[in-house]
C-alpha positions, 0 to 999 in steps of 0.5 A: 565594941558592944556589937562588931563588924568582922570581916574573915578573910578566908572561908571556914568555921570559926568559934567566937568568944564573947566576956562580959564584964562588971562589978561583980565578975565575968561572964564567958559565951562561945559560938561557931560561926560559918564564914561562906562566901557568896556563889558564882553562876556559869555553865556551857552547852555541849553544841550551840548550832543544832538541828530539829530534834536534837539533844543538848547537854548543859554542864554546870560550871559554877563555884563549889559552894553551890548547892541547888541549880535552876536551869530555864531553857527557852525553846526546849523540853523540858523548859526547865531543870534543877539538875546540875547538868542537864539533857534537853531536846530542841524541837523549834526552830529559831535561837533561843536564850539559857538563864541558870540560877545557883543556890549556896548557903551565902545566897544566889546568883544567875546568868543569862546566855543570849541567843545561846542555841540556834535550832535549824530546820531542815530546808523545804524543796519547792519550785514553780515552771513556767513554760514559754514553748519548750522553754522552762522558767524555774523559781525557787521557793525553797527556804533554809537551803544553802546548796541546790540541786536540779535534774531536768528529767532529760540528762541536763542538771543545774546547780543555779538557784533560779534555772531556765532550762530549754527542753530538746522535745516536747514532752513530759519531764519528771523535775526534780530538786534537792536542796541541802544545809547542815541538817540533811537534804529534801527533794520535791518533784514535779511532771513538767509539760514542755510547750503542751496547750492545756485542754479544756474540759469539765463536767455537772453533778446533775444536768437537771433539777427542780426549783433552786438547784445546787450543782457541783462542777468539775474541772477535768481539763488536762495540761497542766491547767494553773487558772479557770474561768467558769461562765454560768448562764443563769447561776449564781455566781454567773463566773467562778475561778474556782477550779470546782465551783458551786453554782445556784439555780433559781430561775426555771430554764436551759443553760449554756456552761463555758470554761476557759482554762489557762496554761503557760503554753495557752489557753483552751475554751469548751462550751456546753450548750443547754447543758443545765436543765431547771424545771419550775414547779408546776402550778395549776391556773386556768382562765375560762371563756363561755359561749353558751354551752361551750367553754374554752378554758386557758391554762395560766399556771406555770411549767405544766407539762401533763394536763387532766382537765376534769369538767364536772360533768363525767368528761375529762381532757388531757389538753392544755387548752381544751374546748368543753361544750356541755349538754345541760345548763346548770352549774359544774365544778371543773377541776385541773391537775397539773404536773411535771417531772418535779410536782404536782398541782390543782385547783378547782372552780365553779362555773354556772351555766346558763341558757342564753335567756334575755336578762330580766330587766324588771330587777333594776337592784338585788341584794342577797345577805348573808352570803355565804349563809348557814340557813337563810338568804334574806333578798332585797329587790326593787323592780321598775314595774310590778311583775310576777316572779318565779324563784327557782334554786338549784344545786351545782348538778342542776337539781331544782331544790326549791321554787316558790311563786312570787305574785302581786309584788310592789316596786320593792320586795323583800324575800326570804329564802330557808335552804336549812334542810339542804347540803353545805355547797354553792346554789343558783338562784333564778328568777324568771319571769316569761322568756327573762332570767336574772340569776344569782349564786348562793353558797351555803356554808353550815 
């Protein structure tokens, strides 16, 4: 054939010979060719059941044309490996394929062991009691344990998974239980309380606080307490089950904290009267009443505690409601200052006082503008009848600053007043005519 198939029947080297032939002679041509045989992937692991942290050695066992390894081992670390018999550890639980792929010069091949190595874990050793009097309910929660192993604390022991054990005496008793599997054993203990009721018992991070409070509370109960109810009058959250909540105060008072505490025995309750003391911040308002030259003044603000009253005329009060009965008419600037434990608050107002004079009644309309002003007040008034007038201005202590004669007026009149050369601050304007006043504050503002 131009171009054959041949099939060796064994591996080896062969040498080729190739003639070609035409007219005009031979031609000879030799090559050695390698005759090899596809490879045959297989190994095995030297324990397939292990524990957390064990190691695992693998051997190739393949055929013998192979020339490279590629080990993938899920699970493991490494998690992969071109050597021929590699060492690796296993730190997870579970179970966990190996795949090997071998190399030869014929080409490769692979195979894949499914679940090839289990990885256990040793067993965790946890239990709940539950009391019923001197009557203890154990449950197991425990996982990967194949044996158990109990000690009541009081001489008794139990192999049972799920114990109910009843105590002679009421008491405290060290718990104990051993569980056990193929990789090793774990004990966990517990104090158990036979048939002791829990007693309640808490405490504040701060009986006091001004404005919005956070306070931290602590459960100090004691006998194996395993649920809490907080009730917080005027807090937020107003319940908590936590066993040391949070709570808000926003609102300004004196509140009760309860707490109920559970245990399997039963139940315990402590109340805390008046406990949680918030203070609002104290703000300065007052309300003022006039008799004449005797004034009551109110306080209205909120939470005040510590009062100095200051009345503009060098008399000063520590009243809440003081009484003042000033000794000259004009106008005074009184002034509060509020307090409490938290702040401090004042504010100040103008009063003008005036000499319980009949009112003018000639004025039937007066207008003043602008007011506040930064020279001049123009006055705009119209009068039943035609009088004559004495305009008077005073500052707040009193103090006539100027008086003008206004005669011959018809039934309107307009006026105006130049306080250029006088202080920024509030004045008050009079008219008077006989045993009549009509009067009319002006600010002037520069």
């Amino acid at each position: 054939d131009i171009s054959p198939i041949h099939t060796y029947a064994t591996e080896g080297d062969y040498t080729v010979t190739l003639i070609a032939t035409n007219s005009c002679g031979d031609n000879v041509i030799t090559s050695t060719v390698g005759a090899n045989a596809l490879p045959s992937a297989n190994g095995s692991a030297s324990i397939t059941a292990v524990c957390e942290g064990d190691e695992v050695t693998f051997t190739d066992m393949s055929s013998d044309n192979v020339t490279g390894w590629l080990w993938a081992f899920e699970g493991a670390t490494p998690a992969e490996s071109t050597e021929q018999n590699p060492v690796v550890t296993y730190n997870l639980e579970g179970t966990f394929d190996v795949s090997l792929i071998v190399t030869a010069t014929a080409g490769t091949d692979e195979i894949l062991f499914t679940d090839l190595v289990t990885v256990s874990a040793l067993p965790s050793s946890l239990f709940i009691a539950v009391n019923n009097m001197q009557e203890v309910t154990f449950t197991n929660n425990s996982m990967g344990a194949t044996t158990y192993a109990w000690d009541f604390g009081d001489g008794n022991t139990s192999s049972d998974i799920n114990p109910i054990h009843t105590y002679d005496v009421e008491g405290d008793y060290i718990v104990s239980l051993t569980t056990t599997n193929q990789c090793g054993e774990v004990v966990s203990t517990q104090t158990i309380t036979a048939n002791s009721l829990p007693t309640a018992n808490g405490s504040a991070s701060t009986n006091k606080g001004c404005g919005t409070t956070e306070i931290q509370f602590t459960d100090n109960s004691s006998n194996n307490v395993i649920g809490w109810l907080w009730t917080f009058e005027g807090g937020n959250p107003a319940t908590s089950t936590e066993q040391n909540p949070i709570v808000i105060y926003t609102t300004p008072g004196i509140y009760d904290v309860s707490l109920i505490v559970s245990a399997e025995a039963g139940d315990s309750e402590v109340i805390y009267d008046d406990l949680i003391e918030i203070v609002g911040f104290a703000t300065a308002e007052f309300d003022i009443v006039a008799n004449d030259l005797e004034y009551s003044f109110t306080y209205t603000g909120l939470y005040g505690e510590n009062f100095i009253w200051d009345f503009g005329d060098g008399i000063t009060s520590s009243e809440i409601n003081p009484v003042h009965v000033y000794e000259n008419y004009g106008m005074y600037t009184v002034n509060l200052r509020a307090s409490n434990e938290c702040v401090e608050d004042n504010i100040s107002k103008d009063i003008d006082i005036i000499s319980s004079v009949l009112v003018l009644s000639a004025i039937t309309d007066l207008k003043i503008f602008p007011n506040p002003a930064i020279d001049r007040f123009y006055i705009e008034m119209e009068l039943v009848e035609s009088v004559d007038l004495e305009m008077q201005v005073m500052d707040i202590h009193g103090r006539l600053v100027q008086k003008q004669s206004l005669t011959n007026l018809g039934l309107k009149v307009n006026h105006t007043i130049d306080l250029t050369n006088e202080p920024s601050g509030t004045y008050l304007l009079r008219f008077v005519n006989g045993s009549q006043v009509r009067n009319a504050k002006i600010v002037l503002s520069k």
